[in-house]
KEKE-3310 file (N, C-alpha, C; in steps of 0.2 Angstrom, whole numbers, plus 5000, padded with zeros to 4 digits):
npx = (4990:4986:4982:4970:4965:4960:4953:4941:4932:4916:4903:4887:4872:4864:4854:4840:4841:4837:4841:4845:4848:4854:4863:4870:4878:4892:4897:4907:4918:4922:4918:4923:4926:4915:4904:4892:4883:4873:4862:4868:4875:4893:4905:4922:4929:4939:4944:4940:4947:4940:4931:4913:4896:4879:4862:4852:4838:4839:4848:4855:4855:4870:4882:4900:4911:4925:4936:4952:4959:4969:4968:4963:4968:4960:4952:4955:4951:4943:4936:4926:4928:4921:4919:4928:4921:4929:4933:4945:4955:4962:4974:4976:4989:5002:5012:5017:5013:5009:5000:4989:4974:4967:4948:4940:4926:4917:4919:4915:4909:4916:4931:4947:4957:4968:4986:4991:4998:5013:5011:5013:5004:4986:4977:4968:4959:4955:4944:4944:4938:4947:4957:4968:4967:4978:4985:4995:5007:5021:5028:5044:5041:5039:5030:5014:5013:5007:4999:4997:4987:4988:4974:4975:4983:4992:5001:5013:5012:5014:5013:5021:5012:5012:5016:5013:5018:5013:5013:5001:4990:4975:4959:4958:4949:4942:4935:4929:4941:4952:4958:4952:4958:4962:4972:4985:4982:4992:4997:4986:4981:4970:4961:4962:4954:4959:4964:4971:4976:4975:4979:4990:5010:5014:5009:5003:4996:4978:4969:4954:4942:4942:4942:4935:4945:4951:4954:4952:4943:4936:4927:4917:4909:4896:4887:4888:4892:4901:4906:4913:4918:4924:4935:4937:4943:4936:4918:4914:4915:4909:4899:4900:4898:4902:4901:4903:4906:4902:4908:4916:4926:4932:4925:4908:4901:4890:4884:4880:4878:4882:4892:4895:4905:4921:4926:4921:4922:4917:4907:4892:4881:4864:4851:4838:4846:4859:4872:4883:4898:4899:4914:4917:4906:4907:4893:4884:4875:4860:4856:4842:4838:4830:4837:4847:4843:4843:4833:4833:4828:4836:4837:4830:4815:4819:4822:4828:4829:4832:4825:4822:4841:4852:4864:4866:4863:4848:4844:4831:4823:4826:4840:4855:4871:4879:4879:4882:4887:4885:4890:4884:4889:4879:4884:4891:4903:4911:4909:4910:4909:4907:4902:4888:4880:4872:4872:4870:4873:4886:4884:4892:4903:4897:4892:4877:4867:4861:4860:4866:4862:4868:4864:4870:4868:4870:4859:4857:4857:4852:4848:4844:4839:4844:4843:4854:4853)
npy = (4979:4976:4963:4964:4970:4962:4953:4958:4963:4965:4956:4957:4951:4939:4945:4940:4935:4933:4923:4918:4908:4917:4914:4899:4899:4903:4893:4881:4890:4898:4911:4925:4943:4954:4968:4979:4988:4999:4992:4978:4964:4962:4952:4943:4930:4916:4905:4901:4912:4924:4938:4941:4949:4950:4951:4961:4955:4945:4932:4922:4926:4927:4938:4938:4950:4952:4939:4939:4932:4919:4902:4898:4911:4922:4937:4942:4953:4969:4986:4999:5014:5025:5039:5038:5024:5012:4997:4992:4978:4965:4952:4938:4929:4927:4919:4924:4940:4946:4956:4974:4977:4983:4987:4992:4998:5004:4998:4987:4969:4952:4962:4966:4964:4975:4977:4987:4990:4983:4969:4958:4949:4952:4959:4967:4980:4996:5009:5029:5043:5046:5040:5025:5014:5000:4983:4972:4959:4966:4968:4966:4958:4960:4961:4964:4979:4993:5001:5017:5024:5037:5039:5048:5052:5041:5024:5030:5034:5028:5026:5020:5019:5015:5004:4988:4982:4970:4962:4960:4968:4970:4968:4985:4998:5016:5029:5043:5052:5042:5027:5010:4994:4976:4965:4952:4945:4936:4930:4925:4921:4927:4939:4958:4974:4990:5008:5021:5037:5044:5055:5057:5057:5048:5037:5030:5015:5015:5006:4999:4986:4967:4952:4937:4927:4921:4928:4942:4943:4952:4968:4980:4993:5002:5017:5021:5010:4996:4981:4965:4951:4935:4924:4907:4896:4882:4878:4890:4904:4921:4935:4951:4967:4982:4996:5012:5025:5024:5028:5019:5008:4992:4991:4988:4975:4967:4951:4945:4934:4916:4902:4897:4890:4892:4904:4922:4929:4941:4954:4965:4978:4982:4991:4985:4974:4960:4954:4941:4929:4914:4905:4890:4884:4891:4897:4914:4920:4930:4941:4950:4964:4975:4988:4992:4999:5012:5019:5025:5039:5056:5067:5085:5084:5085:5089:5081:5088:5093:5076:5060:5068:5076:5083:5094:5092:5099:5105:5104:5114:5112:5115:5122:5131:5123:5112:5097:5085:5067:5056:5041:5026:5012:5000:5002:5015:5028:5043:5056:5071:5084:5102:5107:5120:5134:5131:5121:5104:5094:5084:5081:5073:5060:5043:5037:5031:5025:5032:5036:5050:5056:5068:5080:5089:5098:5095:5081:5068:5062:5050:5048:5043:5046:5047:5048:5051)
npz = (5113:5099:5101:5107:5099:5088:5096:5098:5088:5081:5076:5068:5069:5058:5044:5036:5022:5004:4992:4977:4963:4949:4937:4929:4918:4916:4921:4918:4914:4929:4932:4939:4941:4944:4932:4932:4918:4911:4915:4912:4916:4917:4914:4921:4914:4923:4919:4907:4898:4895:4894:4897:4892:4898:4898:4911:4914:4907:4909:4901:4889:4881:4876:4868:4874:4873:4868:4870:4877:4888:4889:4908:4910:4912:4915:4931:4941:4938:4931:4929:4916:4917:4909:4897:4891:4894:4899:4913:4915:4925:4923:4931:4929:4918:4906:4894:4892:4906:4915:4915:4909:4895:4887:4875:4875:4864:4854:4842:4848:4846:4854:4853:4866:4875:4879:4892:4906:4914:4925:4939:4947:4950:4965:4968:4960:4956:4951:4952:4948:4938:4939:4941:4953:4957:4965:4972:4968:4960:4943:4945:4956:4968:4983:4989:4986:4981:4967:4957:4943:4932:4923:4913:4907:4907:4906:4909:4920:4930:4949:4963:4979:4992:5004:5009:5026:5029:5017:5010:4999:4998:4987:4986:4989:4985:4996:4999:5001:5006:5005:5007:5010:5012:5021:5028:5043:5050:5062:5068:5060:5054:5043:5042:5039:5035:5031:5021:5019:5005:5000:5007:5007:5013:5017:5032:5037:5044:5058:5054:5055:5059:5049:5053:5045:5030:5020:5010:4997:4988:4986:4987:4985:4991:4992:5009:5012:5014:5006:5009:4999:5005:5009:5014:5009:5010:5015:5018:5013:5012:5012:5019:5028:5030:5038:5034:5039:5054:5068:5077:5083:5084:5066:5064:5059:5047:5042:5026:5017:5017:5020:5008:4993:4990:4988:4986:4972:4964:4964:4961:4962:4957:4959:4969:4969:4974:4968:4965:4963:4964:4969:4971:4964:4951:4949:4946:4958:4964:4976:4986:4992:5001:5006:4999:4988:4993:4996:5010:5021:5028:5026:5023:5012:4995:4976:4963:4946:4928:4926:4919:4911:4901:4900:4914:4931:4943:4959:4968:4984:5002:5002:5006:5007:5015:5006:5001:4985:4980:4966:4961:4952:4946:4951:4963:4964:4967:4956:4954:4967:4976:4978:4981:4969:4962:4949:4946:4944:4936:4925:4912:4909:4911:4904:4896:4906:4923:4936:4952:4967:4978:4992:5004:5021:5033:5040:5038:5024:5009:4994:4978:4964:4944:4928:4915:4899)
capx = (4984:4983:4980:4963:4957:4958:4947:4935:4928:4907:4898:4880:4866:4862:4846:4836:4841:4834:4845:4844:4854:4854:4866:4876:4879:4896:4902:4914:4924:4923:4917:4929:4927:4906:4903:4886:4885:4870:4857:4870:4880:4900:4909:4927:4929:4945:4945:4937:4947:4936:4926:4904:4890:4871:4857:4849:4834:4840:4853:4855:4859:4878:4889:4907:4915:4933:4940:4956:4964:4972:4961:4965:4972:4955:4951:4952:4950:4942:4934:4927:4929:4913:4923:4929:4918:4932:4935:4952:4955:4971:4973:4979:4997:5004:5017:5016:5013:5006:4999:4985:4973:4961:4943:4937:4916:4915:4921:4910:4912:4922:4936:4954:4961:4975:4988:4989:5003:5015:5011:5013:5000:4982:4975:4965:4959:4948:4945:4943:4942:4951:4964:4968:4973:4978:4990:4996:5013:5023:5031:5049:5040:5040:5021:5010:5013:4997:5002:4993:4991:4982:4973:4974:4992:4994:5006:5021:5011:5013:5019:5022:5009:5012:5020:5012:5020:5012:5013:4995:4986:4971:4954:4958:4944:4941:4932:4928:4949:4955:4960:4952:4959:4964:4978:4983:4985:4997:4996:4981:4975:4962:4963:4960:4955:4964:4963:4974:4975:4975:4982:4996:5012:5019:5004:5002:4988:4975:4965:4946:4940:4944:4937:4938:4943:4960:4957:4947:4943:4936:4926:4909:4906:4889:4885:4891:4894:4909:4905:4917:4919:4928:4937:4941:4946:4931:4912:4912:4912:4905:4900:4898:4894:4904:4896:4912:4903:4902:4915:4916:4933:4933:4919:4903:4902:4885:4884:4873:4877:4886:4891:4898:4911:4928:4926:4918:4927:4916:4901:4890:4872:4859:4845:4841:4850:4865:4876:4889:4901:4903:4921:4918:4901:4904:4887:4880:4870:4857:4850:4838:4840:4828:4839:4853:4839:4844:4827:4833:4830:4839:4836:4823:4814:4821:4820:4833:4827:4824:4826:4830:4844:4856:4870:4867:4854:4847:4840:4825:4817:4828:4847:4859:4878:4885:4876:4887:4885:4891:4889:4888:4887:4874:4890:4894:4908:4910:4912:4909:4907:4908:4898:4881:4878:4866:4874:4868:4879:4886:4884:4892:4907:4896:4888:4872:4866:4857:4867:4863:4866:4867:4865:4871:4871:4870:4851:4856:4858:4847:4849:4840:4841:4845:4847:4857:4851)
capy = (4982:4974:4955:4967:4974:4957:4951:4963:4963:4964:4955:4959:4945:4939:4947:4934:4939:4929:4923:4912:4908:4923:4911:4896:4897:4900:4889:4877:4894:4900:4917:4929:4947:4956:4974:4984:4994:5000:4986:4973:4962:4962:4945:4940:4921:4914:4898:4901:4918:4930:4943:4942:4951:4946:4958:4957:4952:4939:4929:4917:4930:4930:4941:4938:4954:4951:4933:4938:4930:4912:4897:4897:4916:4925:4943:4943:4961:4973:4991:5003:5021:5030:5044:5034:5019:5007:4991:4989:4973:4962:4946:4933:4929:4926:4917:4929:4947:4949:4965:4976:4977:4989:4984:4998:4994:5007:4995:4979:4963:4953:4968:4966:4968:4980:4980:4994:4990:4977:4968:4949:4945:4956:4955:4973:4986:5002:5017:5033:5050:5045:5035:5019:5010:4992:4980:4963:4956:4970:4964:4964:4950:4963:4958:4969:4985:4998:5007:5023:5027:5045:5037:5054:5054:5034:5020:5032:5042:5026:5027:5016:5025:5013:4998:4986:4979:4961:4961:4959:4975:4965:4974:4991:5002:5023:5031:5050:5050:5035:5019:5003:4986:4970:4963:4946:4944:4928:4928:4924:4917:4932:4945:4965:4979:4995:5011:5026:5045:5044:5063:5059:5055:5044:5036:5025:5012:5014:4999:4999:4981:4962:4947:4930:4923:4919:4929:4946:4939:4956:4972:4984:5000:5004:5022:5022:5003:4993:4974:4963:4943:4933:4915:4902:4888:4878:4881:4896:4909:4924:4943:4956:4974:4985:5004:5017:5031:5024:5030:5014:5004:4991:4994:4984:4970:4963:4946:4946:4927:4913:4896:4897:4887:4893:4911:4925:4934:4946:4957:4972:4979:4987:4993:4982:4968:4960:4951:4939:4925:4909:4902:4884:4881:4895:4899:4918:4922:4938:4945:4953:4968:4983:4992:4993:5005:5019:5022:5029:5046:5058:5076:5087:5081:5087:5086:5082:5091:5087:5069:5060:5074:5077:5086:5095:5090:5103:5103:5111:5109:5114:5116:5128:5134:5119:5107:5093:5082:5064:5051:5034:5020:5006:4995:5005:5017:5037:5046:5064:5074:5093:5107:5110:5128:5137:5131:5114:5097:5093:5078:5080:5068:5055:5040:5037:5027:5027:5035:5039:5054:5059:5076:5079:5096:5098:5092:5075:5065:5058:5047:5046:5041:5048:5043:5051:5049)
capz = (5111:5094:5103:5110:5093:5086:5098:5099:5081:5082:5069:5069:5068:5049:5042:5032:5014:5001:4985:4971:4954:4943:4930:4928:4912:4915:4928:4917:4914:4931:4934:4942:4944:4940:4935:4929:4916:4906:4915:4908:4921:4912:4917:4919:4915:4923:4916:4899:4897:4889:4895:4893:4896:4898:4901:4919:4910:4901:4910:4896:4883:4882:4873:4870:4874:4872:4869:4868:4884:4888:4895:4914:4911:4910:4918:4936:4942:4932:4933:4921:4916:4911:4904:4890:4892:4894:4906:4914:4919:4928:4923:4934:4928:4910:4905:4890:4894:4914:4917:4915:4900:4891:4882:4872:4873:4859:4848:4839:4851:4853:4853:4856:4874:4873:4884:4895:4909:4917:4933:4939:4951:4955:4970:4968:4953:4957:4945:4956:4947:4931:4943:4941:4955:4957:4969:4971:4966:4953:4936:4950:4962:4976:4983:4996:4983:4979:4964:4954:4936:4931:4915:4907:4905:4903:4911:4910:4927:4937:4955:4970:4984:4999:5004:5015:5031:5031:5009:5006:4999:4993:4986:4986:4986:4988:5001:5002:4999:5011:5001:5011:5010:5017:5023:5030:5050:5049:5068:5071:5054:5049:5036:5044:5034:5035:5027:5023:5016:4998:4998:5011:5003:5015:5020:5037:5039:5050:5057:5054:5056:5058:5046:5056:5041:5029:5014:5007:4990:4982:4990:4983:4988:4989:4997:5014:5014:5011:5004:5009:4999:5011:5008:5020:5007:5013:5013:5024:5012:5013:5014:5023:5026:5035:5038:5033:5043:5059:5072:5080:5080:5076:5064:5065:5053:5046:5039:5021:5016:5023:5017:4998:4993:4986:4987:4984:4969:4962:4967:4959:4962:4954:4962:4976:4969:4974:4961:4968:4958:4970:4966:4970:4959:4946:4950:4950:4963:4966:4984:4985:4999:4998:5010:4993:4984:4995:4999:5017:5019:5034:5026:5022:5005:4989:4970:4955:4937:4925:4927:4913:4911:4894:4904:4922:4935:4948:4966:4972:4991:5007:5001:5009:5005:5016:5005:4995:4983:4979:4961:4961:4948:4949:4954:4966:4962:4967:4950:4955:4971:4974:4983:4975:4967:4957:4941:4945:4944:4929:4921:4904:4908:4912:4898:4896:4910:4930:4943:4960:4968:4985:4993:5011:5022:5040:5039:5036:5020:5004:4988:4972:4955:4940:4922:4910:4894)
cpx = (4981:4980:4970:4958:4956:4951:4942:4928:4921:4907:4892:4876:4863:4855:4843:4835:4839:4838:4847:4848:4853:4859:4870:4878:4887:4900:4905:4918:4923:4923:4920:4925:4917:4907:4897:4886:4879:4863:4860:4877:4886:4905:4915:4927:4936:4947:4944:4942:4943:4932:4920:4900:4883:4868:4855:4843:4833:4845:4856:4856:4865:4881:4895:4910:4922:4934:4948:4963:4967:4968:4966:4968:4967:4956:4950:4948:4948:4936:4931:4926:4924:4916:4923:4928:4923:4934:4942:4953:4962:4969:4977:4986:4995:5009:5020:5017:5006:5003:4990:4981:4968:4955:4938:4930:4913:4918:4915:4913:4911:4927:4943:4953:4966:4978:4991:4996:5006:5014:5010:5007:4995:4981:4969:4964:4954:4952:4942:4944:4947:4958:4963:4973:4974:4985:4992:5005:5015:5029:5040:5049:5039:5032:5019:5009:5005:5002:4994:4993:4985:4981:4973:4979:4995:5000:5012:5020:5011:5019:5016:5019:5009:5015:5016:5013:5018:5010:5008:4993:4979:4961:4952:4952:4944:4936:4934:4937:4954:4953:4957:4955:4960:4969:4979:4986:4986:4999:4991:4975:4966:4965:4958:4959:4956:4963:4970:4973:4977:4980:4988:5002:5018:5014:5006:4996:4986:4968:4958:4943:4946:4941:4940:4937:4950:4960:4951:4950:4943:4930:4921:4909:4900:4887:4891:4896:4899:4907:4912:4918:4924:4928:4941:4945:4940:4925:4910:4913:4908:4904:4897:4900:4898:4899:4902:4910:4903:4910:4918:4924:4934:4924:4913:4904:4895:4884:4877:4874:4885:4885:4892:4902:4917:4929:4921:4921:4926:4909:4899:4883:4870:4852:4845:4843:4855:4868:4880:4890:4904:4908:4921:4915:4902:4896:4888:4875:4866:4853:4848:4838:4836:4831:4845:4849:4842:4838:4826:4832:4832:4839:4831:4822:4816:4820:4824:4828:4831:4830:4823:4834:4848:4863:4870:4860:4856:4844:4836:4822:4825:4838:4852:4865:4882:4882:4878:4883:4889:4889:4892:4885:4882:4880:4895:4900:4906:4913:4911:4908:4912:4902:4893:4880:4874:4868:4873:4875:4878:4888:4888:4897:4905:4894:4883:4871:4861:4864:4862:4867:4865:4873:4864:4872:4870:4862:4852:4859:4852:4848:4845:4842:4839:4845:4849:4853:4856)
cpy = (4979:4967:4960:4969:4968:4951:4952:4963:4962:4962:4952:4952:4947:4943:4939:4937:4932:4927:4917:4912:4913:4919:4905:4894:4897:4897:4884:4883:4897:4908:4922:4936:4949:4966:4975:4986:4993:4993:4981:4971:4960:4955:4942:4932:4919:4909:4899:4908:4921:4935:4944:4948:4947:4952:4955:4956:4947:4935:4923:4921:4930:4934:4940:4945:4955:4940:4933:4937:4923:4908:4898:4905:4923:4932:4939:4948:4964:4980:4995:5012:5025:5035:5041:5026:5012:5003:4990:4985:4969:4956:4941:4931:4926:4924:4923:4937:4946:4955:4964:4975:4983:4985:4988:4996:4998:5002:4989:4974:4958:4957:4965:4968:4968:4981:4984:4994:4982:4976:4961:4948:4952:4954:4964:4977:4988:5007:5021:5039:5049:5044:5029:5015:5003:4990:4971:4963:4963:4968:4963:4957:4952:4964:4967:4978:4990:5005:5013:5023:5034:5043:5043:5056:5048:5032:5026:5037:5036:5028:5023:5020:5022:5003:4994:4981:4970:4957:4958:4968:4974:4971:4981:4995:5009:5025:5037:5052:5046:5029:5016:4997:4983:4966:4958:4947:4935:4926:4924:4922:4921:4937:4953:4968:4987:5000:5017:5031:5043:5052:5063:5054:5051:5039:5032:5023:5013:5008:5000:4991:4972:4956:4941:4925:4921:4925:4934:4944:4948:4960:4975:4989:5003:5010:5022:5016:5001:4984:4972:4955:4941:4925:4911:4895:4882:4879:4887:4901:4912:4932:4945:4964:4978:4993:5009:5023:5030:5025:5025:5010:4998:4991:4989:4979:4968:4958:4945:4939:4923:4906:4893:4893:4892:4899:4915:4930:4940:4949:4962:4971:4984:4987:4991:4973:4964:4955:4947:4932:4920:4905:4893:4879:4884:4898:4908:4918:4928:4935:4948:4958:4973:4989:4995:4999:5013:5022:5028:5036:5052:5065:5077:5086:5087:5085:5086:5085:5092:5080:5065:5067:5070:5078:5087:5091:5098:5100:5109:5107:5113:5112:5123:5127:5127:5112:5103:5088:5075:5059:5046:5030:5015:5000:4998:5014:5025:5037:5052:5065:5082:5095:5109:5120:5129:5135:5123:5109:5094:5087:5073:5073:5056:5050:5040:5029:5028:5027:5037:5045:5057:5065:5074:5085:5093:5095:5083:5072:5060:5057:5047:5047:5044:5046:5050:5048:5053)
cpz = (5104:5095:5106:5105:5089:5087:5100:5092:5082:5075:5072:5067:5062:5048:5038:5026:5011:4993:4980:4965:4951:4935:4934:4923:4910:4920:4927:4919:4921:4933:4940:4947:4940:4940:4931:4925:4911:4908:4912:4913:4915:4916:4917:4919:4914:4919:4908:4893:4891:4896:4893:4896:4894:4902:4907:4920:4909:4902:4904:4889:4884:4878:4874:4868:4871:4875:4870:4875:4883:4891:4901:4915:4909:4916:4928:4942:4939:4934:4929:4921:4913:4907:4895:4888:4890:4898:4905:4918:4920:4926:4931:4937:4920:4909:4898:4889:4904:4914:4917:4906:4898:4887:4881:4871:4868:4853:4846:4844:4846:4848:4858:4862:4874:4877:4885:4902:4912:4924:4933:4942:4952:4960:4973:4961:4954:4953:4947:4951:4942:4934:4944:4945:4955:4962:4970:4971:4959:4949:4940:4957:4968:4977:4988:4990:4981:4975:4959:4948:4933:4923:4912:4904:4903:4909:4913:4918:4931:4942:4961:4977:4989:4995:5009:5021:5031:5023:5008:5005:4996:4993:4988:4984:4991:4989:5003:5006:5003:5005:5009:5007:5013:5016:5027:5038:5051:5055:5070:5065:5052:5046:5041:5038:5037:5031:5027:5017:5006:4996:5004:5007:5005:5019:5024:5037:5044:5051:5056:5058:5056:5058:5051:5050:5038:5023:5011:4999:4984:4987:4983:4987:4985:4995:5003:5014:5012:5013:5005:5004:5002:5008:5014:5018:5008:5011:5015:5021:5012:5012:5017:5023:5032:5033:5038:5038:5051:5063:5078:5080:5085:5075:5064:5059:5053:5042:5032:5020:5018:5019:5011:4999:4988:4987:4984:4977:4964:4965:4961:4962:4958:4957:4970:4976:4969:4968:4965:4963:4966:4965:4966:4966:4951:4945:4951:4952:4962:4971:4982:4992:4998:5001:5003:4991:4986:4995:5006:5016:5027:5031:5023:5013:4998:4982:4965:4948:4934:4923:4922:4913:4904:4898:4911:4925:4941:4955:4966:4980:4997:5006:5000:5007:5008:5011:4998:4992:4979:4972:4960:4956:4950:4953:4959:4968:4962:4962:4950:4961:4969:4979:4978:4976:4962:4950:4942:4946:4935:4927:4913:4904:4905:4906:4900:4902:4919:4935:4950:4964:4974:4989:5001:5014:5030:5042:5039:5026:5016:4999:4985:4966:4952:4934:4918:4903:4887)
residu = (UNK:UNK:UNK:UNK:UNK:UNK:UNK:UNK:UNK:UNK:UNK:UNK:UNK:UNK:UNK:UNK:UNK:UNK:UNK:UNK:UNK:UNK:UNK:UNK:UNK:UNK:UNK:UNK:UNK:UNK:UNK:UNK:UNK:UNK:UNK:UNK:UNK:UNK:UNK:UNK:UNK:UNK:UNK:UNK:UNK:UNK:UNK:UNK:UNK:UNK:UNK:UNK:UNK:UNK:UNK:UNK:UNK:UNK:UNK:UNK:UNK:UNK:UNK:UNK:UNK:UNK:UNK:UNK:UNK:UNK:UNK:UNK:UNK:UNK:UNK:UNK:UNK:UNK:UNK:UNK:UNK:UNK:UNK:UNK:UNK:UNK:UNK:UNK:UNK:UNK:UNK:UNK:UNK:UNK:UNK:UNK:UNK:UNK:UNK:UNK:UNK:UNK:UNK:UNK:UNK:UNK:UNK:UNK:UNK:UNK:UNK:UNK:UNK:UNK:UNK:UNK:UNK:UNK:UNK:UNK:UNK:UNK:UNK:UNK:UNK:UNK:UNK:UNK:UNK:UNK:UNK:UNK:UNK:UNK:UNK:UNK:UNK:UNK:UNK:UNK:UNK:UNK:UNK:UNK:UNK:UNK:UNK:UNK:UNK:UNK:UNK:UNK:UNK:UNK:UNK:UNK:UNK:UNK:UNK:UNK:UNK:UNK:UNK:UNK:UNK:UNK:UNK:UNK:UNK:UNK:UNK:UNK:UNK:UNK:UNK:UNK:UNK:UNK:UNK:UNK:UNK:UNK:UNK:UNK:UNK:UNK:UNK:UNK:UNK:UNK:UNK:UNK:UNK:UNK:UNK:UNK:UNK:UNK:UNK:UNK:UNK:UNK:UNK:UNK:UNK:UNK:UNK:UNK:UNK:UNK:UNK:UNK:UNK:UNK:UNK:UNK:UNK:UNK:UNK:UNK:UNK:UNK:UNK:UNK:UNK:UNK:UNK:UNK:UNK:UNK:UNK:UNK:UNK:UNK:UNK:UNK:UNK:UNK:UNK:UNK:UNK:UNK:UNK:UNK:UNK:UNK:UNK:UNK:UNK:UNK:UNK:UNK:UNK:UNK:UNK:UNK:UNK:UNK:UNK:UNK:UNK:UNK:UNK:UNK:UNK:UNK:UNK:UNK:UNK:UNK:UNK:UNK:UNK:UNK:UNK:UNK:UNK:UNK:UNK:UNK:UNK:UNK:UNK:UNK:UNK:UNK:UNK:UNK:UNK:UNK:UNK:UNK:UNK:UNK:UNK:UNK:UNK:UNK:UNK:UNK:UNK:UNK:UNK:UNK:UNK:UNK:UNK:UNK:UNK:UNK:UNK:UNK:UNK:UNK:UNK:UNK:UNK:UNK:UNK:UNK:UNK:UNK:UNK:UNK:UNK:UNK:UNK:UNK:UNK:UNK:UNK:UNK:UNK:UNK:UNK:UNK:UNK:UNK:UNK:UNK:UNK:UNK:UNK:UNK:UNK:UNK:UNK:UNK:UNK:UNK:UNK:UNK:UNK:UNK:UNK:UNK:UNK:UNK:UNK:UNK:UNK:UNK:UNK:UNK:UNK:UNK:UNK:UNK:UNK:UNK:UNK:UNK:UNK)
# end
């Protein structure tokens, strides 16, 4: 059965996407992992270690965030927690301290990075709901691990939530409470992705899809979607788009770009633009996709108010009792869902920034943007 789902894998006919340099300004040091925040692409530099940003304006404006890594020991992973407006990033390996770190962006740059937990090798780090998970190799050497930490109570809340049979747990990312990753098929020289219950306390994986490739680099959740970077060691890097909703197995694949060198090792978007770090040139890239906007619409039309908002936003237009609600970052990332009610949706936790928010009932499903101010 599993030599059948290996071979079955659909991957859907490329679209003609469009994408051009967005920076190479760091491509001695390497550019790693990318996240969004505030219209400001945030940048790990493996080689250079430090931490930049640049406005999405102004690629050539840099900021040094945090210098306070090792050359060749720079940010590989990294995530951030609107709550408490701080990036938590894995490094690499360290002869020094290994682990996790903290970089408080309430501070003046460049600002210490603090660390935050021990771990030998990343190879994933998402931040769910003021959880912080991450996977890879743990400061013991025992690989494939996917551990927890409930940032509101600190390191002392981690715990070991799955083991993975063929010791890869690579770009963990959460999906409407199902963890997805990828994991290596050393049979057959591809990497699968896999998901399981986030609420079960003996979790089993189950298959979703199968990359014909060696290696998931790094993963984006965008709405329904799930962004894959894929590395072959070669020129044959690439991404791709899986649809998390579809009931298919295995699940459709859409090819977005093809032909990178080195890997793909980090992603974000904002708007309808994609962000991607090719490994072999140091070059960021940006797509262009108008499909990212979240323009689609599959429910009866509706209104958020008042838009700019301070704290809550409201709905007005065809919204009933069963009618949910879900909050995502420009870079992807659910930070609120809940059942919409008369007391509106409450925004307080969030920073100031654009968020997108999509409303779902038995009618279908519709996004639109927000800012917080």
């Amino acid at each position: 059965m599993r030599l059948i789902l290996v071979l079955s894998f659909l991957i859907l006919a490329p679209k003609a996407y469009s994408q051009t340099i967005f920076t190479d300004v760091f491509a001695p040091d390497r550019p790693t992992d990318l996240h969004i925040i505030d219209d400001e692409l945030y940048v790990g530099a493996y080689f250079g270690g430090y931490l930049a940003k640049v406005p999405l304006n102004d690629p050539t404006s840099v900021t040094i965030v945090s210098n306070d890594f090792a050359t060749g020991e720079g940010p590989l992973k990294m995530d951030y927690d609107p709550s408490t407006n701080v990036i938590y990033t894995g490094i690499f390996t360290s002869f020094v301290a290994p682990g996790c770190y903290q970089i408080d962006l309430n501070q003046s740059f460049p600002t210490d990075a603090e660390f935050y937990t021990s771990f030998q090798f990343f190879q994933g780090l998402d931040i769910e709901d003021s959880t912080l998970l991450y996977s890879g190799t743990d400061a013991q050497g025992e690989s494939g691990r996917l551990y927890t930490i409930d940032l509101n109570v600190g390191p002392s809340s981690a715990e070991l939530i799955y083991v993975d049979p063929d010791g890869g747990v690579r770009a963990p990312i959460v999906y409407d409470g199902y963890i997805y990753f990828g994991s290596p098929d050393l049979i057959n020289n591809n990497s699968a992705v896999y998901k399981i219950d986030a609420s079960d306390p003996n979790p089993e994986r189950e298959y979703i899809a199968t990359v014909s490739e060696q290696t998931i680099q790094s993963s984006l959740l965008h709405g329904k979607y799930l962004f894959l970077g894929i590395a072959t060691g070669g020129n044959e890097s690439k991404i791709v788009r899986l649809d998390l909703e579809s009931t298919k197995i295995p699940r459709p694949q859409e090819e977005i770009v093809s032909n990178f060198k080195g890997g793909i090792f980090g992603m974000a978007i904002s708007e309808d633009n994609l962000y991607f770090t090719e490994g072999g040139t140091g070059i960021i890239w940006v797509l262009n996709d108008p499909s990212l906007s979240f323009e689609e619409s599959r429910i009866g039309s509706f209104k958020l108010y008042p838009n700019p908002t301070n704290d809550s936003v409201f709905l007005k237009g065809e919204i009933d009792i069963n009618t949910s609600y879900k909050i995502y970052g420009v870079g992807g990332d659910k930070l609120l869902q809940g059942r919409y009610s008369s007391g509106g949706i409450n925004l307080a936790r969030l920073s100031k920034g654009i968020y997108f928010v999509t409303i779902e009932n038995d009618m279908g499903r519709q996004t639109k943007k927000i800012v917080k101010k």
